[in-house]
GUKOLSE-795854 format. One record per residue (C-alpha): residue number from 0; chain; residue in three letters; x, y, z. Coordinates in Angstrom, 3 decimals. Layout:
<i = NUM&ch = A&aa = ALA&east = X&north = Y&up = Z>
...
This chain:
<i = 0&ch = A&aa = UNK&east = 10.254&north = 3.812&up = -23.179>
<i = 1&ch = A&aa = UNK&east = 10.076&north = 6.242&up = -26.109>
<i = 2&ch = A&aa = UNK&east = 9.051&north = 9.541&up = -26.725>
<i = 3&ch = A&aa = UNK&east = 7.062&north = 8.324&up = -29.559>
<i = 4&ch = A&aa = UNK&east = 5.751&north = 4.847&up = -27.367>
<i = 5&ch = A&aa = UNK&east = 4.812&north = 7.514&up = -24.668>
<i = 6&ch = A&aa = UNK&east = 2.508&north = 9.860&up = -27.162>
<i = 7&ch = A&aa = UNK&east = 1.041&north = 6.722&up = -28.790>
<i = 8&ch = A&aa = UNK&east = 0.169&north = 5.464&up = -25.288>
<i = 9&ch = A&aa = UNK&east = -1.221&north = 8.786&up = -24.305>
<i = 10&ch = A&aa = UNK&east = -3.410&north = 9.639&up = -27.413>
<i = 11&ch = A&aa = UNK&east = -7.056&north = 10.018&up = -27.691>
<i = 12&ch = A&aa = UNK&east = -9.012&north = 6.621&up = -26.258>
<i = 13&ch = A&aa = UNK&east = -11.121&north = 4.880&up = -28.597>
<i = 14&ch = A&aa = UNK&east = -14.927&north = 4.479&up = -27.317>
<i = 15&ch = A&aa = UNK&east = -15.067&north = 1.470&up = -24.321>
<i = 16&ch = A&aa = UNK&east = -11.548&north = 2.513&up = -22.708>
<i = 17&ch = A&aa = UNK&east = -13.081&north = 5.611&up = -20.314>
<i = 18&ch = A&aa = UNK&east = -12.880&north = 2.636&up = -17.489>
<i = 19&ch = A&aa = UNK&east = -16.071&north = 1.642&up = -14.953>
<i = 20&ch = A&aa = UNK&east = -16.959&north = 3.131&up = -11.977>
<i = 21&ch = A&aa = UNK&east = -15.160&north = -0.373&up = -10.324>
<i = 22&ch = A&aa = UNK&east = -12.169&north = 0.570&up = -12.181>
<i = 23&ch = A&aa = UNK&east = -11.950&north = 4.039&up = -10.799>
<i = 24&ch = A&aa = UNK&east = -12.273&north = 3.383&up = -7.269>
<i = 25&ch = A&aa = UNK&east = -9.547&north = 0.253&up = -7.587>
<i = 26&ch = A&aa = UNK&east = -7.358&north = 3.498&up = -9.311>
<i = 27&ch = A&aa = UNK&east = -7.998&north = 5.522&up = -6.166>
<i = 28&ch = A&aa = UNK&east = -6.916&north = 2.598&up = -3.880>
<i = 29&ch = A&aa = UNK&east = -9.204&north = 3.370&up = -1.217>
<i = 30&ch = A&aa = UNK&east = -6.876&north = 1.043&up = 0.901>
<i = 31&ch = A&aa = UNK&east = -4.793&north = 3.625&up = 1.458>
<i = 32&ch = A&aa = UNK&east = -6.760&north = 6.232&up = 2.562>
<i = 33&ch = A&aa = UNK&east = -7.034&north = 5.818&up = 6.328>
<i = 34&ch = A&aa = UNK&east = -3.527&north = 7.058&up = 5.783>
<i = 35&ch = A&aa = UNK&east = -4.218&north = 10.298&up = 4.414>
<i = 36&ch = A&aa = UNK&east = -6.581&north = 10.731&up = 7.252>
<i = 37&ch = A&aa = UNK&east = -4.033&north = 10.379&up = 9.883>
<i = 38&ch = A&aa = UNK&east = -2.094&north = 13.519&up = 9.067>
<i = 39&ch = A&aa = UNK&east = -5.448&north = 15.725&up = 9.304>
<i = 40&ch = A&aa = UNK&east = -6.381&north = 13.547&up = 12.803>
<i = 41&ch = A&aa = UNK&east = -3.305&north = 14.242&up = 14.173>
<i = 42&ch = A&aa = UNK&east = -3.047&north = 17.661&up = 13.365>
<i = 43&ch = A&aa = UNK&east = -6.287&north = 18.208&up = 14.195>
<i = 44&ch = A&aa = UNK&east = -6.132&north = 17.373&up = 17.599>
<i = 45&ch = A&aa = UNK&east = -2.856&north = 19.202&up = 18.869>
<i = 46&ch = A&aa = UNK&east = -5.294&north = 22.218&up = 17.901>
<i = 47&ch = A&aa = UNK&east = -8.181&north = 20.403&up = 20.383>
<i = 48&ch = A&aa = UNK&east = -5.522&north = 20.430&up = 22.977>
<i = 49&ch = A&aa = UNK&east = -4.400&north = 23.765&up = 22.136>
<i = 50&ch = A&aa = UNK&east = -8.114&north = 25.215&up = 22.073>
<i = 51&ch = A&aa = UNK&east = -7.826&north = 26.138&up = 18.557>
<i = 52&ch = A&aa = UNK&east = -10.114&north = 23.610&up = 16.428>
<i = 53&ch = A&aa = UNK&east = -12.843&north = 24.566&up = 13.893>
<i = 54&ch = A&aa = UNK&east = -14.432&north = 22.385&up = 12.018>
<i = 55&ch = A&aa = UNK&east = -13.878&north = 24.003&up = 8.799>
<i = 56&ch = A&aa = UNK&east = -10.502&north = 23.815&up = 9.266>
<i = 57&ch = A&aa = UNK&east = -10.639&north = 20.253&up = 9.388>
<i = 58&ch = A&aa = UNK&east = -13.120&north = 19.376&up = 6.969>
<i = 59&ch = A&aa = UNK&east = -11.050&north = 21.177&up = 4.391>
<i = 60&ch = A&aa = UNK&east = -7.882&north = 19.989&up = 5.470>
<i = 61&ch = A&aa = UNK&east = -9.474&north = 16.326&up = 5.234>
<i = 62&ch = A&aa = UNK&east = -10.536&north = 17.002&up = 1.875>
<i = 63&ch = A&aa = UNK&east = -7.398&north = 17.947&up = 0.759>
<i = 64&ch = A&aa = UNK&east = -5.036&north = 15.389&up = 2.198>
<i = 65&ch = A&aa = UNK&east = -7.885&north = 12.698&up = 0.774>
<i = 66&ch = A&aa = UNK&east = -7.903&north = 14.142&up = -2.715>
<i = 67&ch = A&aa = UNK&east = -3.702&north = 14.325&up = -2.857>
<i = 68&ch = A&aa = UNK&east = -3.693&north = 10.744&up = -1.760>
<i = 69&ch = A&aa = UNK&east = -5.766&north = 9.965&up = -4.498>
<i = 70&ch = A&aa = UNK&east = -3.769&north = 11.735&up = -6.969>
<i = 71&ch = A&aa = UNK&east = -0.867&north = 10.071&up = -5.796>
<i = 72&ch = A&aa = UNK&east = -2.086&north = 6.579&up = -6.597>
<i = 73&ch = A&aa = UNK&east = -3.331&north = 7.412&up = -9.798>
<i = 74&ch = A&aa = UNK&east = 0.055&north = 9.040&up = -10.821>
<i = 75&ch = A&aa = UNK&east = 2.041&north = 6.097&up = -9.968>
<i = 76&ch = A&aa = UNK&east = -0.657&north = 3.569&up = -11.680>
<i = 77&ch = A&aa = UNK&east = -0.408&north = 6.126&up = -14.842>
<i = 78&ch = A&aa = UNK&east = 3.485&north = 6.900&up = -14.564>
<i = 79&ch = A&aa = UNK&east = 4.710&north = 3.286&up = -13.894>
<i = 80&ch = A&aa = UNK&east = 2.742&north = 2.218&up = -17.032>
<i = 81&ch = A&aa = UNK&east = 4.154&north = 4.773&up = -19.539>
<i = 82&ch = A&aa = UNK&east = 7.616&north = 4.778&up = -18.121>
<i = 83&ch = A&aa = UNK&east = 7.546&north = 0.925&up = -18.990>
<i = 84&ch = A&aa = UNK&east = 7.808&north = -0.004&up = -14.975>
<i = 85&ch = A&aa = UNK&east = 4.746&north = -1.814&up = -14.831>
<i = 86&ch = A&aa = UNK&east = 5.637&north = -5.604&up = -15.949>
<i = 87&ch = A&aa = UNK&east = 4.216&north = -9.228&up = -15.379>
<i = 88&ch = A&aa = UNK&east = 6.526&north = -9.451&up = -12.343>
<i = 89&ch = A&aa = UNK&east = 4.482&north = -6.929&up = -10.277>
<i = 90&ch = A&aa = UNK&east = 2.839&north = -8.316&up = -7.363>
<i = 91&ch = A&aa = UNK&east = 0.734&north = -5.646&up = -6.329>
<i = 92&ch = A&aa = UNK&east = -2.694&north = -5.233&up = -7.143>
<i = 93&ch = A&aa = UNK&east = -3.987&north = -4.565&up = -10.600>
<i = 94&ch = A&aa = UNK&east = -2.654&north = -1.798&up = -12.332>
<i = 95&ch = A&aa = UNK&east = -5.955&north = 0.092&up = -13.897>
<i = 96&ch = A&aa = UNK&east = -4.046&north = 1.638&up = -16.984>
<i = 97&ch = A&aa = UNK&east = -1.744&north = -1.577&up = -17.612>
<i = 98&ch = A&aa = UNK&east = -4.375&north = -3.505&up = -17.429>
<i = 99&ch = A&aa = UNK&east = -6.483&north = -1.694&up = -20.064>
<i = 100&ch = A&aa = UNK&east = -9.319&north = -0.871&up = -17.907>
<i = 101&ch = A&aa = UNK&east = -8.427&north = 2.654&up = -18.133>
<i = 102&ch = A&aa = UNK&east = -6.436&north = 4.149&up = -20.957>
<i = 103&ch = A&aa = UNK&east = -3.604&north = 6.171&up = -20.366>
<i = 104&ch = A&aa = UNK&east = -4.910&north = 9.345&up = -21.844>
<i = 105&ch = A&aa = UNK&east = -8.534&north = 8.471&up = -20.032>
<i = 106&ch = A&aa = UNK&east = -6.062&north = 8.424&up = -16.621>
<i = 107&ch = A&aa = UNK&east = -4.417&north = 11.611&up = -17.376>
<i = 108&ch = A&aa = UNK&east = -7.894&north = 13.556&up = -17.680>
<i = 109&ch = A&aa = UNK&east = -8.282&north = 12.238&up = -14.147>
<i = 110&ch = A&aa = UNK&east = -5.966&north = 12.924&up = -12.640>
<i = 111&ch = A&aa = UNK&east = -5.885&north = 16.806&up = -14.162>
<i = 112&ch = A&aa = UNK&east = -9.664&north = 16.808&up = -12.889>
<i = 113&ch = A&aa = UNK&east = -8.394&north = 15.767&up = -9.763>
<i = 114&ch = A&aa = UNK&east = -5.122&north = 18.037&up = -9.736>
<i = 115&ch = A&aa = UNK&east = -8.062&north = 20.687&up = -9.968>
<i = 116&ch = A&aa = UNK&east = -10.281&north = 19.609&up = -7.373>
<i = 117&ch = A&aa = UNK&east = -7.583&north = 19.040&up = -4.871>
<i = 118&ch = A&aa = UNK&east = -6.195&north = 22.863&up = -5.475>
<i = 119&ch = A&aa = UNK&east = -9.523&north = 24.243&up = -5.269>
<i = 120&ch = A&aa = UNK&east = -10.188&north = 22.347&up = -1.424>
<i = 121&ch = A&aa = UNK&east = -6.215&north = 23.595&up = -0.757>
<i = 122&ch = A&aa = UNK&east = -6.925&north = 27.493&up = -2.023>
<i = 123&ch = A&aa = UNK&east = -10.187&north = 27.539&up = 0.439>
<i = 124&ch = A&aa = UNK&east = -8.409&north = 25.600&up = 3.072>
<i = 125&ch = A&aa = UNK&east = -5.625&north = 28.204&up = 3.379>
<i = 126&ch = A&aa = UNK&east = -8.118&north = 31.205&up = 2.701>
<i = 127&ch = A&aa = UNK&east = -9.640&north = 30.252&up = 5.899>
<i = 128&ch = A&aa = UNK&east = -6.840&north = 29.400&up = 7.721>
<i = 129&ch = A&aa = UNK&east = -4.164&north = 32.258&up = 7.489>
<i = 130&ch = A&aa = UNK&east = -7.364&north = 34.662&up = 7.597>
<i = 131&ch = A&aa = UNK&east = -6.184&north = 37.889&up = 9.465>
<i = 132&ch = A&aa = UNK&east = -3.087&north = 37.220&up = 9.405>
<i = 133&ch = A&aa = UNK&east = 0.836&north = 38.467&up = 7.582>
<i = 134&ch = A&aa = UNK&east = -0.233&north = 37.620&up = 3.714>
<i = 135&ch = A&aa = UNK&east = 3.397&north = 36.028&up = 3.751>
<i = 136&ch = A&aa = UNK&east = 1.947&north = 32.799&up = 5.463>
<i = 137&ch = A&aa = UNK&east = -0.904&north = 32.820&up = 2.752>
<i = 138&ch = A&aa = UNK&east = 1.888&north = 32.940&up = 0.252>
<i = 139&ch = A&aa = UNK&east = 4.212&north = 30.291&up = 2.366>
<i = 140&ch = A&aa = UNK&east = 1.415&north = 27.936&up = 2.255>
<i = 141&ch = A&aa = UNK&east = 0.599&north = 28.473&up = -1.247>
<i = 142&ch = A&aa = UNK&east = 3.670&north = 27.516&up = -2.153>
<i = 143&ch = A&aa = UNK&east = 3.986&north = 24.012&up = -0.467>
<i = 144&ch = A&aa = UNK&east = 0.102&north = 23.572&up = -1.409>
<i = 145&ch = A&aa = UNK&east = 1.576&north = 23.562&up = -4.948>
<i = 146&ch = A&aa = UNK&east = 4.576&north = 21.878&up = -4.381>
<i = 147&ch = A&aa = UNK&east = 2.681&north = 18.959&up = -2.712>
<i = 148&ch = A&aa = UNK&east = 0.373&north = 18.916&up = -5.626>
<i = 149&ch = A&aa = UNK&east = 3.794&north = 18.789&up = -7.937>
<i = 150&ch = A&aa = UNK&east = 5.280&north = 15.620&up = -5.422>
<i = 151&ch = A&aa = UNK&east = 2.408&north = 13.130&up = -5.935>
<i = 152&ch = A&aa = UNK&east = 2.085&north = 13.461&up = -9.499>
<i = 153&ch = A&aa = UNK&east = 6.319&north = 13.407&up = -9.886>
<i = 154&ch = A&aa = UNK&east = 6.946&north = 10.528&up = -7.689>
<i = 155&ch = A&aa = UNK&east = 6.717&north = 8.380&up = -11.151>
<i = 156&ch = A&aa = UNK&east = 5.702&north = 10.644&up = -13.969>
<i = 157&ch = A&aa = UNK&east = 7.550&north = 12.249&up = -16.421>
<i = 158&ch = A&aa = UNK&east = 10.973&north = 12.011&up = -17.826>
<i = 159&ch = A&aa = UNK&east = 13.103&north = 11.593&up = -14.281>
<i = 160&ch = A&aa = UNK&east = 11.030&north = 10.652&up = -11.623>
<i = 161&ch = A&aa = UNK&east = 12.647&north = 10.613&up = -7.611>
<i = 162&ch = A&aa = UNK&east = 10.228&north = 7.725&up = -7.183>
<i = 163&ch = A&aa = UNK&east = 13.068&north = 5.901&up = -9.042>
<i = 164&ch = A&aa = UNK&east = 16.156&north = 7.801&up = -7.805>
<i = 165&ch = A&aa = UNK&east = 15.280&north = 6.530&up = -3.780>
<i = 166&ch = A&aa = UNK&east = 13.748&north = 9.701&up = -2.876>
<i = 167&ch = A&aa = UNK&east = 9.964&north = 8.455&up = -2.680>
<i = 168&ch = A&aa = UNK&east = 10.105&north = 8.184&up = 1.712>
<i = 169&ch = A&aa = UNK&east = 11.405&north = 11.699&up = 1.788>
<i = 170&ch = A&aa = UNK&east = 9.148&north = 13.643&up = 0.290>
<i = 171&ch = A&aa = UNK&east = 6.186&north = 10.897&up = 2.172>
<i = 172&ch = A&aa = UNK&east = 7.920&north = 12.268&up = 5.184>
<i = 173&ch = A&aa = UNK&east = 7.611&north = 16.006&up = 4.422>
<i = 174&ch = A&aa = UNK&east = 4.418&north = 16.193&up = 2.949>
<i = 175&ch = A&aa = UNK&east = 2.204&north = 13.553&up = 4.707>
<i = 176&ch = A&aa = UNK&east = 4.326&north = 13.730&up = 7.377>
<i = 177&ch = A&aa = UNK&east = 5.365&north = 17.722&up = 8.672>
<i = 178&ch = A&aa = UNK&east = 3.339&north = 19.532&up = 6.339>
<i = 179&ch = A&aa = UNK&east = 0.165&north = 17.096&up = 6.889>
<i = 180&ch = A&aa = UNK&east = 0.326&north = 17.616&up = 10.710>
<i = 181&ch = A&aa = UNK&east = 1.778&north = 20.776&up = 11.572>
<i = 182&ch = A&aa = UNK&east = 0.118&north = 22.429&up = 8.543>
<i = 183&ch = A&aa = UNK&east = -3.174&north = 21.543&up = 9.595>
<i = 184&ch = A&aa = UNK&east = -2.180&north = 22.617&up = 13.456>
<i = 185&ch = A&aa = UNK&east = -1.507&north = 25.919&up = 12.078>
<i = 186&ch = A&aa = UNK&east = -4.719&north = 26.534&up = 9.681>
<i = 187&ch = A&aa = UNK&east = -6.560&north = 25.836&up = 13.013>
<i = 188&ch = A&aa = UNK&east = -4.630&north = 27.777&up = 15.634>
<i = 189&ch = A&aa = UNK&east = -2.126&north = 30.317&up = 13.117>
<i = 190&ch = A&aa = UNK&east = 0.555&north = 29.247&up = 15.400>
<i = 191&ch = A&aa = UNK&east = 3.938&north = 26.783&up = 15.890>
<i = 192&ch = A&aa = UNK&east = 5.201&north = 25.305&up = 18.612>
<i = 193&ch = A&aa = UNK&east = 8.509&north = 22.971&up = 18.057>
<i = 194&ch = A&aa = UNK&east = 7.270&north = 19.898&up = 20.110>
<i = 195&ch = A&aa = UNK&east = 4.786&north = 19.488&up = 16.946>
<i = 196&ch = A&aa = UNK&east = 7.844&north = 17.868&up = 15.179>
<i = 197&ch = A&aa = UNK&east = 7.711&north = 14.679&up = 17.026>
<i = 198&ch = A&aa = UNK&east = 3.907&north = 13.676&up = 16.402>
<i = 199&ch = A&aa = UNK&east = 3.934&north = 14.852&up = 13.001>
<i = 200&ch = A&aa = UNK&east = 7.662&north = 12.684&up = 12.086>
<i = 201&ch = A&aa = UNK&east = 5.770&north = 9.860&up = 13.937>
<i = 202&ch = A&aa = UNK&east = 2.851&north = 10.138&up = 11.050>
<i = 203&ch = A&aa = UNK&east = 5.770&north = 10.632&up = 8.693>
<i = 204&ch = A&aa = UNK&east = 7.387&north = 7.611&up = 9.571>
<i = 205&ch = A&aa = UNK&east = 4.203&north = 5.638&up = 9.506>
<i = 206&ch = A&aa = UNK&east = 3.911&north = 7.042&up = 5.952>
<i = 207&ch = A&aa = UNK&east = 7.265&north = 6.093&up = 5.141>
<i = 208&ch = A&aa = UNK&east = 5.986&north = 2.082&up = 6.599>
<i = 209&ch = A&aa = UNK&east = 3.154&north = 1.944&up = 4.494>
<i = 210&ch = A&aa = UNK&east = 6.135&north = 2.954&up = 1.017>
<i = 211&ch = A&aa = UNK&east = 8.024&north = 0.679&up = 2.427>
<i = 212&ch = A&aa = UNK&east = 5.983&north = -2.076&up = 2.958>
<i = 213&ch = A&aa = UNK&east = 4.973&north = -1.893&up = -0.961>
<i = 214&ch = A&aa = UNK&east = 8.800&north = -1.553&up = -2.104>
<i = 215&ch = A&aa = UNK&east = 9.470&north = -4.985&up = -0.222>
<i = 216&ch = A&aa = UNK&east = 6.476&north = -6.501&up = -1.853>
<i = 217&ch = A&aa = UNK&east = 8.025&north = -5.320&up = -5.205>
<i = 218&ch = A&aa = UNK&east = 11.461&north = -5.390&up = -4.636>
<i = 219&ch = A&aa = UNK&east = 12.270&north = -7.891&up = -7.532>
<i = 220&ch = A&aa = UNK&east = 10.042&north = -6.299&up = -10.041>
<i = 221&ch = A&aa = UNK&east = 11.684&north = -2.892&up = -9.237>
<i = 222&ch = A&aa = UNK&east = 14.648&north = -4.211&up = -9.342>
<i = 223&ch = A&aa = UNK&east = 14.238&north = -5.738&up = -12.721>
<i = 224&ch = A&aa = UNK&east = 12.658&north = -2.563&up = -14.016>
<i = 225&ch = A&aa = UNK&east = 15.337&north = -0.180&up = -13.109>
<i = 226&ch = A&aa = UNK&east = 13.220&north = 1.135&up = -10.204>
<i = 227&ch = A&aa = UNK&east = 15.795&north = 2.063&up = -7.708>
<i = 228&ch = A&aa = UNK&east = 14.026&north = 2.461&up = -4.289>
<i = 229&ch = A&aa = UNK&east = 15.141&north = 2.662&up = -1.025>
<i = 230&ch = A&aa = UNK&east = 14.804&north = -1.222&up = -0.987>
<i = 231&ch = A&aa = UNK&east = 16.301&north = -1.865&up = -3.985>
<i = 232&ch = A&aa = UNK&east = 19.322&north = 0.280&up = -3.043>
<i = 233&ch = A&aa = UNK&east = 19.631&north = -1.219&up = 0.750>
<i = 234&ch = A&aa = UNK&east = 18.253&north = -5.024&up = -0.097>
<i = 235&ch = A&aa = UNK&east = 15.404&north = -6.716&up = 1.600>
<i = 236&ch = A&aa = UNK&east = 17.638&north = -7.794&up = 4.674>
<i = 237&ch = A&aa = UNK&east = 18.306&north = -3.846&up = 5.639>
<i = 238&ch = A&aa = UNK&east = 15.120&north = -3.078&up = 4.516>
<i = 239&ch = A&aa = UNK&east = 13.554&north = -4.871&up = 7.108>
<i = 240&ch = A&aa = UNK&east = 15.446&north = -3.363&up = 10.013>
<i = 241&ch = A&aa = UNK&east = 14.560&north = 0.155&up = 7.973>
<i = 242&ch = A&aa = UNK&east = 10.897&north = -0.740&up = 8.640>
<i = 243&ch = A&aa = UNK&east = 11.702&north = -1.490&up = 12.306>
<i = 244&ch = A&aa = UNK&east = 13.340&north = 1.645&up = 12.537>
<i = 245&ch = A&aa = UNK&east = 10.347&north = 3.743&up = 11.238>
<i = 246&ch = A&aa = UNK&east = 7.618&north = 1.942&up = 13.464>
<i = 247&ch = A&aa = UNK&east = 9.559&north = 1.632&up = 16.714>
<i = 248&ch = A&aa = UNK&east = 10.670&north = 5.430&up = 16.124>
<i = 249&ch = A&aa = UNK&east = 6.857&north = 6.146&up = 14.881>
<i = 250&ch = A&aa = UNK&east = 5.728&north = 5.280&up = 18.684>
<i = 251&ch = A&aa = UNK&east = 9.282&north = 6.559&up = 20.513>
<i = 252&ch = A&aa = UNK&east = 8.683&north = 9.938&up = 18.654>
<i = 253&ch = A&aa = UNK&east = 5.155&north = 10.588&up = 20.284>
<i = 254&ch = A&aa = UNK&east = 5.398&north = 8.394&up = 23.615>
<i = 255&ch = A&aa = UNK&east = 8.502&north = 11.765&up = 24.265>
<i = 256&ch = A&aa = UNK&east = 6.105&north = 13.950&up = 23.578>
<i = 257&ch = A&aa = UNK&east = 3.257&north = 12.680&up = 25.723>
<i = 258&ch = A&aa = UNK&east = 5.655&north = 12.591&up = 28.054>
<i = 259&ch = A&aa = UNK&east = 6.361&north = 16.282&up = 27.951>
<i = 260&ch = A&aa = UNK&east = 2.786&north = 17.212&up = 27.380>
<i = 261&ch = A&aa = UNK&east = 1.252&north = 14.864&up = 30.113>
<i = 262&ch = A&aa = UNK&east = -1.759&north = 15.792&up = 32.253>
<i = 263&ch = A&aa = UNK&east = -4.034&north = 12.430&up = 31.680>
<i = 264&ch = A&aa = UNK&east = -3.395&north = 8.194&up = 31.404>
<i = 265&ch = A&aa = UNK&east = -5.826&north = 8.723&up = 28.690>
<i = 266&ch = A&aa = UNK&east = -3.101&north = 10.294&up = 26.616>
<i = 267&ch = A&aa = UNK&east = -1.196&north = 6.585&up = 26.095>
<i = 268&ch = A&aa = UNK&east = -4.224&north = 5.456&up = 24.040>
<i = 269&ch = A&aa = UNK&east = -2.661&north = 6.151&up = 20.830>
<i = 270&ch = A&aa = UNK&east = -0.155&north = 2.686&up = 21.934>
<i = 271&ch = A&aa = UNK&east = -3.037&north = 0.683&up = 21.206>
<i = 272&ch = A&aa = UNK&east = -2.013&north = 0.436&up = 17.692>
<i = 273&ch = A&aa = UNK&east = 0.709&north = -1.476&up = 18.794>
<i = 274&ch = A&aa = UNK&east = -0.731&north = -4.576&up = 17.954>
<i = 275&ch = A&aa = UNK&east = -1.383&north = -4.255&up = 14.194>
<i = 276&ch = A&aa = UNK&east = 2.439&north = -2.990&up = 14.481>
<i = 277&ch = A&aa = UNK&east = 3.632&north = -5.992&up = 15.392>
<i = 278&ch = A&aa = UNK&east = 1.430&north = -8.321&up = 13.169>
<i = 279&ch = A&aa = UNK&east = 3.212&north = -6.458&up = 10.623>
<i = 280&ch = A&aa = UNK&east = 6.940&north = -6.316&up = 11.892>
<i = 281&ch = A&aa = UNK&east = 6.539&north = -10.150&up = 12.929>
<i = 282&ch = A&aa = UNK&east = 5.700&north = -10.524&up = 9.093>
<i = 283&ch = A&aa = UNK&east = 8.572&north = -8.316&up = 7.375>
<i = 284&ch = A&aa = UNK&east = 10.952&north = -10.078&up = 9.590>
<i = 285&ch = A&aa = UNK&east = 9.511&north = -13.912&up = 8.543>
<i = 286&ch = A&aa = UNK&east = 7.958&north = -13.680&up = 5.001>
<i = 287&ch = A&aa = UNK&east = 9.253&north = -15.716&up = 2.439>
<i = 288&ch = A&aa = UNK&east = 8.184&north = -14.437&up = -0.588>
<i = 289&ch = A&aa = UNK&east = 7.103&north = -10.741&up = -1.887>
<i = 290&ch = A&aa = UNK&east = 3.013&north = -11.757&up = -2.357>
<i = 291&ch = A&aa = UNK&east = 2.920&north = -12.889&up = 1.418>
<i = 292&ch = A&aa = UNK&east = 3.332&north = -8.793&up = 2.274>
<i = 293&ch = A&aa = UNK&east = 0.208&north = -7.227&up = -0.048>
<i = 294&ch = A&aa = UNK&east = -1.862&north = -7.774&up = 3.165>
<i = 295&ch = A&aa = UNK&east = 1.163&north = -5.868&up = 5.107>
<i = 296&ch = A&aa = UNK&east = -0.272&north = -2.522&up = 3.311>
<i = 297&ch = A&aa = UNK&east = -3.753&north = -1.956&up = 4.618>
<i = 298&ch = A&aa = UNK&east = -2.179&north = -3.326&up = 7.977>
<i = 299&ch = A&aa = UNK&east = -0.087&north = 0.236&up = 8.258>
<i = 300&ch = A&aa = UNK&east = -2.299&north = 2.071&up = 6.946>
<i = 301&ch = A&aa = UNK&east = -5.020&north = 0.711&up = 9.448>
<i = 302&ch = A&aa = UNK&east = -2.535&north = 1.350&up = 12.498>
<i = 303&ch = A&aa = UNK&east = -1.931&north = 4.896&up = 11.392>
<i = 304&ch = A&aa = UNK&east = -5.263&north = 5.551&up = 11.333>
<i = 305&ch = A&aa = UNK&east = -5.720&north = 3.878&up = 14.755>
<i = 306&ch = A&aa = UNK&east = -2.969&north = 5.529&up = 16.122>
<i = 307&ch = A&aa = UNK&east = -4.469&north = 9.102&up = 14.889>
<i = 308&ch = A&aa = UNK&east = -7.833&north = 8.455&up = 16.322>
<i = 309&ch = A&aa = UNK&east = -6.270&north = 7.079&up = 19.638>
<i = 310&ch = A&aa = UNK&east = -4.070&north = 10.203&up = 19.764>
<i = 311&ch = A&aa = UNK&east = -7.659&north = 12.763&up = 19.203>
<i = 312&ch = A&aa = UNK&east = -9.569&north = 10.768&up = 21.713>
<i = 313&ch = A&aa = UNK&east = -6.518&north = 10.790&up = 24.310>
<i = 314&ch = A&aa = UNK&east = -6.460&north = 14.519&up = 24.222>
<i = 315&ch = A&aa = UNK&east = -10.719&north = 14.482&up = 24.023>
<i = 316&ch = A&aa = UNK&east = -10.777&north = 12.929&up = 27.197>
């Protein structure tokens, strides 16, 4: 698309275009936000274990991972559209700015306002967090605060975004994946330990499901549009045995460290996600065509967040 194609699309909206309060929550994609909550969960209760939890902490924290979620989604429904990615071939659900129910300059207001809001909940979050403690980790934590801000809105917008160039499960993987967990650990307790890696690359990895589960779905639109993904680059056949990798290595990564942490049979609760895992492998291994995985999304998202809340009440009890 062109520079000039991208101003006209991003100009003042005429009266009608500001979009419904409907249209705004199918922007946020609400569907997805179990996700965002499992990062914060998980995080959250390695600190329980560790006696460190406060409740600011994790209201914050919550907040912030929520509102960056958000961001995210309206990014890619805004960036897709002006980059010219968004075509009749797309099997996802309805796009709010391709669809006209939100203009694109009406999207871009919202998703500075939320930009705003989301740095605002970060700044207090790490204010309370690295509280008597080396200024450096303030500063640390500022910086990936910003640079996770930076990652959801570049995933598809502007002139080269890595949501194109493959690079979209990485950065999942860092920022609702290490930084998500083992940032929130660390707001609570101002500590590290190294065994944090494995439950916070198993949340990663479920992250990286949920990405991949929507690249499958739109593997021949992406493909058509020039969107190189991950799937697009690999093919649906290896993308497939990708997703088995991430959820089998999503469980592996914190059944080893249960194992070295273990004190209670209450601890193995977080397997009972299992099930929605294998709904949803069963599926990417038999589907026929790209519309039969849209249900596959929630699906991921729903086991992360079961697996989260299995993992807090396993270290509760």
């Amino acid at each position: 698309m062109t520079n000039k194609r991208q101003k006209e699309l991003t100009k003042s909206p005429p009266s009608g275009d500001l979009g419904g309060l409907n249209s705004w929550i199918s922007a946020f994609r609400l569907k997805t936000l179990p996700l965002a909550l499992s990062n914060t969960l998980v995080g959250s209760a390695l600190a329980v274990k560790d006696g460190g939890f406060r409740w600011s902490v994790f209201v914050l924290a919550a907040l912030t991972t929520v509102l960056l979620q958000i961001l995210s989604n309206m990014a890619n429904d805004y960036g897709d559209f002006v980059n010219g990615k968004d075509t009749a071939e797309r099997l996802g659900p309805k796009r709010m700015v391709q669809s006209g129910e939100i203009s694109a300059s009406t999207m871009l207001k919202g998703m500075i306002l939320v930009g705003v809001l989301c740095a605002i909940t970060g700044v207090w979050l790490i204010w309370i967090g690295t509280q008597g403690i080396d200024i450096t980790n303030m500063l640390i934590f500022g910086v990936l605060g910003l640079a996770a801000i930076a990652a959801a809105i570049k995933y598809t917008v502007g002139k080269n975004p890595y949501g194109y160039r493959g690079l979209g499960d990485l950065f999942v993987f860092i920022f609702f994946g290490l930084v998500g967990v083992i940032g929130t650990y660390f707001m609570h307790t101002q500590s590290f330990r190294w065994d944090l890696l494995l439950p916070a690359s198993s949340i990663g990895f479920l992250s990286m499901g949920v990405l991949n589960m929507n690249n499958m779905r739109d593997y021949e639109a992406d493909k058509n549009a020039g969107k190189r993904t991950i799937v697009v680059a690999m093919g649906e056949h290896n993308a497939a045995f990708y997703h088995l990798f991430l959820i089998a290595g999503a469980i592996l990564l914190t059944f080893i460290f249960t194992l070295l942490n273990y004190h209670s049979p209450w601890q193995w609760l977080f397997l009972l996600c299992s099930p929605l895992l294998v709904l949803n492998l069963k599926k990417v291994f038999t589907y026929k065509n790209g519309l039969e995985l849209y249900p596959e999304l929630p699906r991921v998202s729903m086991a992360a967040l079961v697996f989260a809340l299995m993992f807090l009440l396993g270290v509760i009890l």
